[in-house]
C-alpha positions in Angstrom: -31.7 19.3 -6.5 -33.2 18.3 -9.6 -30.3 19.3 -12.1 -27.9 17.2 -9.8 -30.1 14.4 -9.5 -30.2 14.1 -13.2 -26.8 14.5 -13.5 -26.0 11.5 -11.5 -29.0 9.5 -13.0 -27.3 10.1 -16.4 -24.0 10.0 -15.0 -25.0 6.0 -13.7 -26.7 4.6 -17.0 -23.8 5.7 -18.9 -21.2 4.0 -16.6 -24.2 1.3 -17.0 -23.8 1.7 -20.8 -19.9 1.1 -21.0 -19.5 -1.7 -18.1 -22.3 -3.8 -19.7 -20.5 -3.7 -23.7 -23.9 -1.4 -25.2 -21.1 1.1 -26.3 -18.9 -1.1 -28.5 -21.3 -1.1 -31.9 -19.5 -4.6 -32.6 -21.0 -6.1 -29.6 -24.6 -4.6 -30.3 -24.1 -5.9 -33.6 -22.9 -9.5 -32.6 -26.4 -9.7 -30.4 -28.8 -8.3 -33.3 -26.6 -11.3 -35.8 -28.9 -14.5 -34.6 -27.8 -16.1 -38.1 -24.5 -15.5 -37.5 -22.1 -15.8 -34.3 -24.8 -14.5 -32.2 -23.4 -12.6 -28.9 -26.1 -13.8 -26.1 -24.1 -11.4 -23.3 -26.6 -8.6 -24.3 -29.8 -10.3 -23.5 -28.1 -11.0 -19.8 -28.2 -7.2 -19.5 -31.4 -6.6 -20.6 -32.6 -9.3 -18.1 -31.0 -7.8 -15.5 -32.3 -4.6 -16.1 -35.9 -5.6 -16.2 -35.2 -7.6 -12.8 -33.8 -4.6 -11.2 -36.3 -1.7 -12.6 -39.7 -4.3 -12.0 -40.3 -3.2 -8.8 -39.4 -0.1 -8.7 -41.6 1.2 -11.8 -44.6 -0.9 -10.3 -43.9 1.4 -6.9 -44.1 4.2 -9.1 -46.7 3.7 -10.8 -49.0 3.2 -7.8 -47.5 6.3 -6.2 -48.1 9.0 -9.1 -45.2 10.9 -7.6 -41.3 10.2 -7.9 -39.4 10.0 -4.6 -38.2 13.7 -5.2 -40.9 15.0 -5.5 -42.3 15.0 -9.3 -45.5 14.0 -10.7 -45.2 10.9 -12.4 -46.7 11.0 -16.6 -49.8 8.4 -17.0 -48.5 5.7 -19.3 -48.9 6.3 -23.0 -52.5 5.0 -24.8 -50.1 2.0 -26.5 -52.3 3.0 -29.6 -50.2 1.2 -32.5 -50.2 3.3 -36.0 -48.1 3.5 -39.0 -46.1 6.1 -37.7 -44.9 3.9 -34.9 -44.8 0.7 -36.7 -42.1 2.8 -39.4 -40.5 4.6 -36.5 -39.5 1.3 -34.9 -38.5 0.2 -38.2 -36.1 2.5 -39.1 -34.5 2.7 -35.5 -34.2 -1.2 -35.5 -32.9 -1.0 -38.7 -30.5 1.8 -37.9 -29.3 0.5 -34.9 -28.2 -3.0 -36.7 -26.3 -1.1 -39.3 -24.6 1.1 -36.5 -24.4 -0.7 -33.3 -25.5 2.4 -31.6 -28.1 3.6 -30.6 -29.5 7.1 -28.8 -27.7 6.7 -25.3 -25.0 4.6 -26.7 -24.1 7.1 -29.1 -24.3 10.2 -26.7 -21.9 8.0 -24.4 -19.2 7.1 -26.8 -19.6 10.9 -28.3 -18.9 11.9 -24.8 -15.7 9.1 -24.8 -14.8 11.1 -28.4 -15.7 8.4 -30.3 -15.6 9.3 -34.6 -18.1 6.9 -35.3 -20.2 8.2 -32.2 -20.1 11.9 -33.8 -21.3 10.7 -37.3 -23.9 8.8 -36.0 -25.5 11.3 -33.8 -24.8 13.8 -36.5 -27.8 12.0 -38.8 -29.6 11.1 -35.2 -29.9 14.9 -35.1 -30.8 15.2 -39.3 -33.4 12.4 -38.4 -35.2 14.0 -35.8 -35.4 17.4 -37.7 -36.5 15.7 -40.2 -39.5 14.2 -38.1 -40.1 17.4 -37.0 -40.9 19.1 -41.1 -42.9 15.7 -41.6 -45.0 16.5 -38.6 -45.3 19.9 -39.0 -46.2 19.0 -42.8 -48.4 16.3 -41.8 -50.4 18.7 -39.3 -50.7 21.6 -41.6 -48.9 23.8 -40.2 
């Protein structure tokens, strides 16, 4: 049951991904350009995203349990460091060079998209990278 419902959860926010433009790194890239000819289309998305999910993520958090069954993570301390201050750095800055970003990319790699497999390519040298800076960083 679980394997097939998170098939069809990932199976929906891709089809979500393509319908609503988050695929096509021009479109991304038009709605991060507010200097420019700024695409607002994106912003309707993300609107309508928080509209739908409010509720249901409130629900969920009162519950502590998902309605299949699994125990629902506490929400994360929302401590604020340098390490997530750079890390939102270099992903915003990434994904405005790109127009892609994690889901995106894994959607258009799975539409065999060349620009999808080169960007998920350093996506994957990125996070091993994280990984020897952590383990480095921990002393280990």
């Amino acid at each position: 049951m679980g394997l097939l419902t998170a098939f069809l959860t990932a199976l929906v926010f891709g089809v979500g991904l393509i319908v609503s433009g988050m695929t096509d790194p021009s479109k991304v890239i038009g709605f991060l350009d507010l200097t420019g000819r700024w695409d607002p289309s994106l912003a309707f998305v993300m609107g309508g995203a928080i509209f739908v999910a409010f509720l249901p993520f409130r629900l969920a958090r009162r519950r502590g349990v998902s309605l299949i069954g699994v125990k629902t993570p506490p929400a994360p301390a929302g401590k604020i460091d340098w390490r997530l201050i750079l890390g939102n750095l270099v992903f915003g800055v990434g994904w405005g060079l790109a127009g892609l970003c994690p889901g995106p990319a894994l959607v258009s790699l799975g539409r065999l998209q060349g620009q999808a497999l080169i960007f998920v390519m350093a996506m994957l040298a990125g996070m091993s990278l994280h990984e020897l800076l952590n383990a480095r960083l921990a002393g280990r």
